[in-house]
C-alpha positions as a printed Julia matrix, in Angstrom:
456×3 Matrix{Float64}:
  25.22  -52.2    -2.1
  22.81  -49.63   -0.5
  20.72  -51.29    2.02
  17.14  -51.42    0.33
  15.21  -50.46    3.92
  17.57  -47.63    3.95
  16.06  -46.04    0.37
  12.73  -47.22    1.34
  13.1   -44.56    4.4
  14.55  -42.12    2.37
  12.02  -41.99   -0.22
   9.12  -42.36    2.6
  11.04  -39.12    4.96
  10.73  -37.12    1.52
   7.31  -37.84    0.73
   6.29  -36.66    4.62
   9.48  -33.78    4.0
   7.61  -30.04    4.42
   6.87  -28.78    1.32
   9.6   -25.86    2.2
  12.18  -28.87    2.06
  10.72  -30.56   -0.78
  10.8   -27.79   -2.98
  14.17  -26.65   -1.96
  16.66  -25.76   -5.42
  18.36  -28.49   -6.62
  20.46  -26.86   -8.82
  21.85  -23.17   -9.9
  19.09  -22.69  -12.95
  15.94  -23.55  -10.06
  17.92  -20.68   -7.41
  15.94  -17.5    -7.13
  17.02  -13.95   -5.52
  20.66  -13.02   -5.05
  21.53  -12.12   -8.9
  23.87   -9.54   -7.54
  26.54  -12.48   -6.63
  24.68  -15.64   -8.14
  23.38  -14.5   -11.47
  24.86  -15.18  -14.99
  28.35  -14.99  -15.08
  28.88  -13.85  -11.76
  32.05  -14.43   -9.45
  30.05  -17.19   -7.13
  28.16  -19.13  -10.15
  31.7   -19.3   -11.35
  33.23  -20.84   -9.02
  30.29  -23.46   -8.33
  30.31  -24.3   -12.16
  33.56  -24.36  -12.65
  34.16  -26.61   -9.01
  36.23  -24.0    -7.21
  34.56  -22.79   -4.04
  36.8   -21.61   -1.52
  36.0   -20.82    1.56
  32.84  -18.53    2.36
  30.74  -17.12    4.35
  26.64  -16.71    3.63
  24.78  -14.56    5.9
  21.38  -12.98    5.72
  18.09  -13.07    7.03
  16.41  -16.76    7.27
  14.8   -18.01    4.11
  16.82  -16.22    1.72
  18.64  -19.67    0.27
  22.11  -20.04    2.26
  21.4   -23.58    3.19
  19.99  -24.27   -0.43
  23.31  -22.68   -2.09
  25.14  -25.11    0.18
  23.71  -28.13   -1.23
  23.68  -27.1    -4.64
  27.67  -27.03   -4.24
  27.7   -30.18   -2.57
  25.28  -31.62   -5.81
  28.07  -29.62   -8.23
  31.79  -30.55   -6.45
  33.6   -33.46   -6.97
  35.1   -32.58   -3.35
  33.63  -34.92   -0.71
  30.65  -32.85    1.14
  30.51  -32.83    4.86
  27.78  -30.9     7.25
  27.47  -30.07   10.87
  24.63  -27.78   12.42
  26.47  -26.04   15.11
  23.41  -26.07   17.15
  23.52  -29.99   17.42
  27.52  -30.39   17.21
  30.37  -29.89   19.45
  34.29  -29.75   19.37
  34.23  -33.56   18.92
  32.1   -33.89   15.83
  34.42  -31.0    14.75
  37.23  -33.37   15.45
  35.67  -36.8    13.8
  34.97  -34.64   11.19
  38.73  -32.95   10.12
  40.63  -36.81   10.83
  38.11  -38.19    8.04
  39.0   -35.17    6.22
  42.91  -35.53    6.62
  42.51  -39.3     5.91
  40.19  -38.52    2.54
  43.12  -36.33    1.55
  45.75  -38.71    2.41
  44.57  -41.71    1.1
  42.42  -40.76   -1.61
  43.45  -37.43   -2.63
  39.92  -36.13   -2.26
  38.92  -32.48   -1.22
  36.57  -32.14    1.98
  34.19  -29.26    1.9
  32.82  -28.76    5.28
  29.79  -26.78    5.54
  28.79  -25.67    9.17
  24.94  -24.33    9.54
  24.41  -21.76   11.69
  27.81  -21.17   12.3
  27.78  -18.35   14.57
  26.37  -20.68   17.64
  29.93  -22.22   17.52
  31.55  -20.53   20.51
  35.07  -19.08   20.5
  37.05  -22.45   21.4
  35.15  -24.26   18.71
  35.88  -21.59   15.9
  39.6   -21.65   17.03
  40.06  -25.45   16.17
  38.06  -24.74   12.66
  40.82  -22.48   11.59
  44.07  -24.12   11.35
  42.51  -26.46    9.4
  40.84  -23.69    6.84
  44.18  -22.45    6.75
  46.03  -25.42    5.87
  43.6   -26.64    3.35
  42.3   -29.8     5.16
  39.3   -28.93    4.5
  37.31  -25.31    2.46
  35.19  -24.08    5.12
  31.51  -22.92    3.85
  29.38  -20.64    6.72
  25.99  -19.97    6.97
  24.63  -17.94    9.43
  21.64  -15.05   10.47
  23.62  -12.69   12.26
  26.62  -10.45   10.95
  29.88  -12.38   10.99
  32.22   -9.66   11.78
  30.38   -9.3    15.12
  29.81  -13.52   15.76
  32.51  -14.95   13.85
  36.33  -15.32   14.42
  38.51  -12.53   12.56
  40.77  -15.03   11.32
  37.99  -17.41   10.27
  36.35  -14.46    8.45
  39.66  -13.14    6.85
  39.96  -16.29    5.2
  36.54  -16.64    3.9
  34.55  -15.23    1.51
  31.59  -13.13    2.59
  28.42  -13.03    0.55
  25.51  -11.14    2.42
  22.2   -12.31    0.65
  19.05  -10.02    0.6
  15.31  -10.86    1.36
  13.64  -12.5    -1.16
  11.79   -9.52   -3.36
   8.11  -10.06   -4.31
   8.75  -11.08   -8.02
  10.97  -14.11   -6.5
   8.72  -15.57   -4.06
   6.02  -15.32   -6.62
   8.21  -17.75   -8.98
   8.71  -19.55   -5.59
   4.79  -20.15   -5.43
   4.47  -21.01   -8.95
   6.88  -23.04   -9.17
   5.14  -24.93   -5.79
   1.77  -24.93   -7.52
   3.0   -26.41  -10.49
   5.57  -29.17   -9.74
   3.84  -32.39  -10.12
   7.07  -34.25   -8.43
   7.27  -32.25   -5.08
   4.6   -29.35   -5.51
   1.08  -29.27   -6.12
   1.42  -29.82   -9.91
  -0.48  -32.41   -9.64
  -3.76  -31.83   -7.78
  -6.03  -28.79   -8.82
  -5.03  -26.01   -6.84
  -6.53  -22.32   -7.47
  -4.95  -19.28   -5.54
  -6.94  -16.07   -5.75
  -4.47  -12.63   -6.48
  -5.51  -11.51   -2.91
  -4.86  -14.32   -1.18
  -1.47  -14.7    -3.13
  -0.3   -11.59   -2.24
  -1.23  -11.84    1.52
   0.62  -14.51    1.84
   3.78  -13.05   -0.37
   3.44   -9.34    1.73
   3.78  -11.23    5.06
   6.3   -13.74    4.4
   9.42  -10.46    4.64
  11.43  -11.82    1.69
  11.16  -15.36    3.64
  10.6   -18.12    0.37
  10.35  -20.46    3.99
   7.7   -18.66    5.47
   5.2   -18.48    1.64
   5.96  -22.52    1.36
   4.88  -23.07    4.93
   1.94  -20.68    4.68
   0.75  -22.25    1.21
   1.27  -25.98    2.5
  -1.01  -25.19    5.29
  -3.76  -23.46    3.14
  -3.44  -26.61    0.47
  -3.24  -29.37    3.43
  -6.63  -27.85    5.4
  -8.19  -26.8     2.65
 -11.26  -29.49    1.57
 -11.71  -29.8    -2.03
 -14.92  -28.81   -3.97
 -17.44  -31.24   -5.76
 -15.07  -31.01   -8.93
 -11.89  -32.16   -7.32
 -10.54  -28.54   -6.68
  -8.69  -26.56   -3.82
  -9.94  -23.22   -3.81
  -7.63  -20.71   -1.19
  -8.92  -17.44   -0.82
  -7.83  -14.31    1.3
  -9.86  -15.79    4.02
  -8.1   -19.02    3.89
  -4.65  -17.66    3.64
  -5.47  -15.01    6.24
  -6.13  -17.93    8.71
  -3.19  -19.86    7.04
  -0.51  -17.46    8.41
  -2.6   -16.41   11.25
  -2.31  -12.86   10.31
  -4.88  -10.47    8.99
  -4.82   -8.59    5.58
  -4.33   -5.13    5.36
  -5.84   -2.78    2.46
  -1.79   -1.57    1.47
  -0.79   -1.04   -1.57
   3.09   -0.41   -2.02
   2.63    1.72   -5.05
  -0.5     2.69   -4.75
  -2.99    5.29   -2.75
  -2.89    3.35   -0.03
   0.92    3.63    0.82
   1.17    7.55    0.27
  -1.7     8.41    1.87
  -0.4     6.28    5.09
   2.95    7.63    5.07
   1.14   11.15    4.72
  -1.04   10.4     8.28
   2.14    9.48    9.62
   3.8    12.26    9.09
   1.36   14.36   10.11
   0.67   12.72   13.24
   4.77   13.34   13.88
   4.21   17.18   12.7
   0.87   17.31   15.13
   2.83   15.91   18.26
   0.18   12.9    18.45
   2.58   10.38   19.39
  -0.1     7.62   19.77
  -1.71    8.43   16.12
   2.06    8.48   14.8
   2.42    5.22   16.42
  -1.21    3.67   14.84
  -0.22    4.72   11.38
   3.32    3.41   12.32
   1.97    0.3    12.74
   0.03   -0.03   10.66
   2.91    0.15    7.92
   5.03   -2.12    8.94
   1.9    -4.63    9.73
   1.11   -4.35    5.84
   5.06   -5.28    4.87
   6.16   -1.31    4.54
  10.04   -1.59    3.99
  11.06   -0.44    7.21
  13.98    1.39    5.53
  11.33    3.7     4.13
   9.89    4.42    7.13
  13.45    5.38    8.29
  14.33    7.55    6.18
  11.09    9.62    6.2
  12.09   10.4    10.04
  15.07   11.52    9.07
  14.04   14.06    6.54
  11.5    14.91    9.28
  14.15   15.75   11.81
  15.37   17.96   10.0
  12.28   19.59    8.2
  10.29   19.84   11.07
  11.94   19.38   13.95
  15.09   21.14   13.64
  17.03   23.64   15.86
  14.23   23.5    18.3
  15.56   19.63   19.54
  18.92   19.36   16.98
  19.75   15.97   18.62
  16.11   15.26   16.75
  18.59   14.23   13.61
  20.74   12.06   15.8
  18.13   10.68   17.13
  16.81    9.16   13.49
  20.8     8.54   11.83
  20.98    6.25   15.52
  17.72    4.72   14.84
  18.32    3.88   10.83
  22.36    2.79   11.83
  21.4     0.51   14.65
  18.23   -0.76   12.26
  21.02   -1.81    9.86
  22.53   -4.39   12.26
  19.53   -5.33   14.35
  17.09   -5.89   11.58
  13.71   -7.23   11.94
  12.16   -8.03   14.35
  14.21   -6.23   16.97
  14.57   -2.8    14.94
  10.96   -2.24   15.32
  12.13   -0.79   18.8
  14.36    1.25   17.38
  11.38    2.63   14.96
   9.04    3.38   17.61
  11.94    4.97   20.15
  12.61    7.36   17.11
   8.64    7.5    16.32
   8.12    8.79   19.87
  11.13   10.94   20.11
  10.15   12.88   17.08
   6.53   13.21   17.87
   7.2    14.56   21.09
   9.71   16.91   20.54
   9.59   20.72   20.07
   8.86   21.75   16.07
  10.36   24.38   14.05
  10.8    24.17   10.03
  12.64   27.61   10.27
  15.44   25.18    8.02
  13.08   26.34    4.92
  15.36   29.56    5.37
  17.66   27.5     3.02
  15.39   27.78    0.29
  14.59   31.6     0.98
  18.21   31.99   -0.15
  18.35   29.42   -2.81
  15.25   31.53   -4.33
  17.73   34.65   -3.85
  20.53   33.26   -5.78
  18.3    31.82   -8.66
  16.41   35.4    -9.57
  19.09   38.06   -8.1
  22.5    39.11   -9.44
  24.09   40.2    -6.4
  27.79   41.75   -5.61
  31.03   40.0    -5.66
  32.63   38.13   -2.55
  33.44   41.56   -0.24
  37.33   41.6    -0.32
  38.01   40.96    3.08
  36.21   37.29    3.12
  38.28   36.43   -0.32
  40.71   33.78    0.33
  44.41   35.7     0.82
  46.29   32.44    0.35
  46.08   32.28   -3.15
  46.49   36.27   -3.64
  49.88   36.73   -5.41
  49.57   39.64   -7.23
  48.45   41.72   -3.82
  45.22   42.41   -4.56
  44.3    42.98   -0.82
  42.19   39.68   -0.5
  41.61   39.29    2.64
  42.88   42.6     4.09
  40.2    43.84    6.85
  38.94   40.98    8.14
  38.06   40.48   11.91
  39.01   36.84   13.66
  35.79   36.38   15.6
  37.82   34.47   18.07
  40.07   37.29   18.84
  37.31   39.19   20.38
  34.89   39.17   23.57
  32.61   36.19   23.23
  34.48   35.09   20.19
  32.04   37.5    18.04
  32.58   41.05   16.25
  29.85   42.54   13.93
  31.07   42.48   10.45
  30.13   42.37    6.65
  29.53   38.62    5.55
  27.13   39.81    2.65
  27.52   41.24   -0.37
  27.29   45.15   -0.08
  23.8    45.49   -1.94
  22.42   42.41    0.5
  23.02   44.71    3.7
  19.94   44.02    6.3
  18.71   41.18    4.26
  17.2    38.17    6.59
  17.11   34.62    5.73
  17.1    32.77    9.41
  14.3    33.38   11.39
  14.51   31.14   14.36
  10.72   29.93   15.9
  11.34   30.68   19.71
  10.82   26.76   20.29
  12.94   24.64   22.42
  16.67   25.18   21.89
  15.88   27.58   19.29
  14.91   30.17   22.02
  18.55   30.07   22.94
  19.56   30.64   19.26
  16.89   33.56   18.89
  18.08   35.29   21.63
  21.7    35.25   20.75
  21.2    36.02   17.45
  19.28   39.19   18.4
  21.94   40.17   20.85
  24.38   39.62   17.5
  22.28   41.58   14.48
  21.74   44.56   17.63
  25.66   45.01   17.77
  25.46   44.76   13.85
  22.72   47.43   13.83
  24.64   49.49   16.23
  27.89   49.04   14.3
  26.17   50.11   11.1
  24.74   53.06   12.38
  27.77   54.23   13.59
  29.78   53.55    9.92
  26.75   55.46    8.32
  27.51   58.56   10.35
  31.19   58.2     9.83
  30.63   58.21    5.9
  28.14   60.71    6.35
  30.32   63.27    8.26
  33.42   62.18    5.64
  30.91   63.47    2.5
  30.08   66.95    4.34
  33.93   67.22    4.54
């Protein structure tokens, strides 16, 4: 029989429980977010339906429901559920935990599914006595951790797992996480008169980064703090929920004027070399929720655009910054943002890559030659039609260069590239002037050769 002071602390710890824990899923049909694995009839709701989890692996960013999806197995499986928090266990919990596992097995015939939170605090020892018993079947190992697990997990233990990598939370799901809060008489505020303005609302959604945690917490402390009016109700307002989650609103709309015309002072701070206004308007994004990814890959099309040959490690500057963002995340990557930020408004500018479209404009309105014989392709040239016959191998000659045709015969003297003089681009300039001067040279000379050859 269950001890009866035992229930009565139960049921008194959930009624003091955070509202984040109260309202945590219970089952599948309450989950939110991840469709791309958990939705209808995919491979994960499946397996929990049908009661055949093997081992896995959830990682993500905190809040996004890897602890939840845990406990929703351990509500679904007939298998005996077992947790440690790596944080508060060691190699001997680890231990007391796989003999009561052997013994369920032995004696009972009953599955142990161990699920380890925070996994990737277990250190290298601890992870190595985890997997023989993975491997054997003792037990089906279920992960969850923030940080990516081919980096802090074992190989082996990953190999043998399952990986599912869940997303932030996107602003449609943590508004079904609010209302679903607001109107859950048994662990919400369904039952007390609760009004949440749009404004407030969305503050409280556009700070929370995809973190359901973070809105519960935020709301619970705007509800809790918040004295009630004459009729009985709690009003929160943007000025509430600003002080709620101790962060102040920003006029940003994602869609709207607001975002375009930031991203367009940005910019133009980078293009202006103002490194401290390309900074203000930097933060100022990410401050409103901006997807940092965004923000990423406008600096990359700017490296390119308007940086270009005059600083070309400008570009590998910004793929660095976006490929390191990828596994650092938030908050960290915001150092790699503002390295790439202040790299790109500080470098030399040239948009002399526009040349591209000069030619692209070329090829859409002009007919122009064939391929001149001598760049054809002589591999392919069976019938002897002299493909390829006249052509120079740059690297056979003095500074690996030799003037010669690359155009088609009526594009002769026709300029696409003009390189700006900035930066490295002063080095290009000057070479390629040395280059179309021997062309020049080499085209006067063939003129007076085929002039003298028509007098004859």
């Amino acid at each position: 029989m269950p001890d009866l002071f035992d229930e009565q602390a139960e049921q008194a710890r959930q009624e003091r429980a955070p509202l984040a824990d109260r309202m945590r899923p219970r089952t599948l049909d309450e989950f939110v977010g991840q469709e791309h694995f958990i939705g209808e009839g995919k491979l994960l709701r499946r397996a929990i339906e049908a009661d055949r989890v093997t081992s896995v692996l959830f990682c993500g960013p905190p809040g996004t429901g890897k602890t939840t999806l845990a406990r929703i197995i351990a509500r679904t499986t007939e298998a005996h559920f077992t947790s440690l928090n790596a944080v508060l266990s060691g190699v001997t919990d680890l231990r007391e935990a796989i003999q009561k596992a052997k013994n369920r097995l032995k004696h009972h015939q009953t599955r142990t599914i161990l699920f380890i939170d925070e996994v990737h605090r277990f250190n290298t020892a601890q992870q190595d006595a985890l997997l023989p018993h993975v491997e054997d079947g003792t037990v089906t190992f279920i992960g969850a951790t923030t940080e990516n697990p081919y980096f802090e997990v074992n190989d082996a233990l990953v190999s043998r797992s399952r990986v599912f990598e869940l997303e932030p939370l996107e602003e449609e799901h943590l508004r079904q996480v609010a209302a679903m809060a607001l109107t859950d008489a048994e662990r919400g505020y369904g039952d007390r008169d609760v009004e949440i303005t749009e404004e407030a609302l969305d503050h409280l959604i556009g700070t929370a980064n995809g973190d359901a945690r973070s809105v519960l917490n935020a709301l619970e402390l705007a509800v809790e703090t918040t004295a009630p009016d004459a009729e009985g109700t709690v009003y929160i307002d943007l000025d509430v929920a600003e002080d709620s989650i101790q962060q102040r609103a920003v006029l940003y709309d994602k869609e709207g004027d607001a975002h375009f015309d930031t991203i367009s002072a940005f910019i133009k701070s980078l293009r202006g070399s103002d490194p401290d206004a390309a900074l203000y308007w930097l933060a100022r994004m990410l401050y409103a929720g901006e997807e940092p990814r965004f923000i990423l890959r406008r600096m990359l099309i700017f490296a390119a655009e308007d940086v270009g040959l005059a600083d070309p490690q400008a570009l590998q500057v910004a793929q660095s910054a976006a490929e390191g963002f990828d596994y650092v995340g938030m908050p960290e990557g915001q150092f790699l943002i503002a390295e790439c930020c202040l790299y790109l408004a500080t470098a030399p500018k040239s948009n002399s890559t526009f040349a591209y479209f000069d030619a692209l404009d070329h090829v859409r309105e002009e007919q122009t030659d064939d391929i001149p014989q001598h760049l054809k392709d002589p591999s392919r040239d069976q019938d002897g039609l002299g493909h390829g016959e006249g052509y120079k191998y740059p690297h056979a000659y003095r500074e690996h260069y030799t003037p010669q045709q690359y155009l088609p015969n009526e594009m002769q003297g026709t300029y696409f590239y003009d390189p700006s003089g900035e930066g490295y681009e002063e080095q290009v300039a000057n070479r390629l002037a040395q280059w179309r001067e021997r062309d020049f040279d080499e085209d006067v000379v063939k003129r007076a050769h085929q002039y003298a050859d028509d007098e004859a």
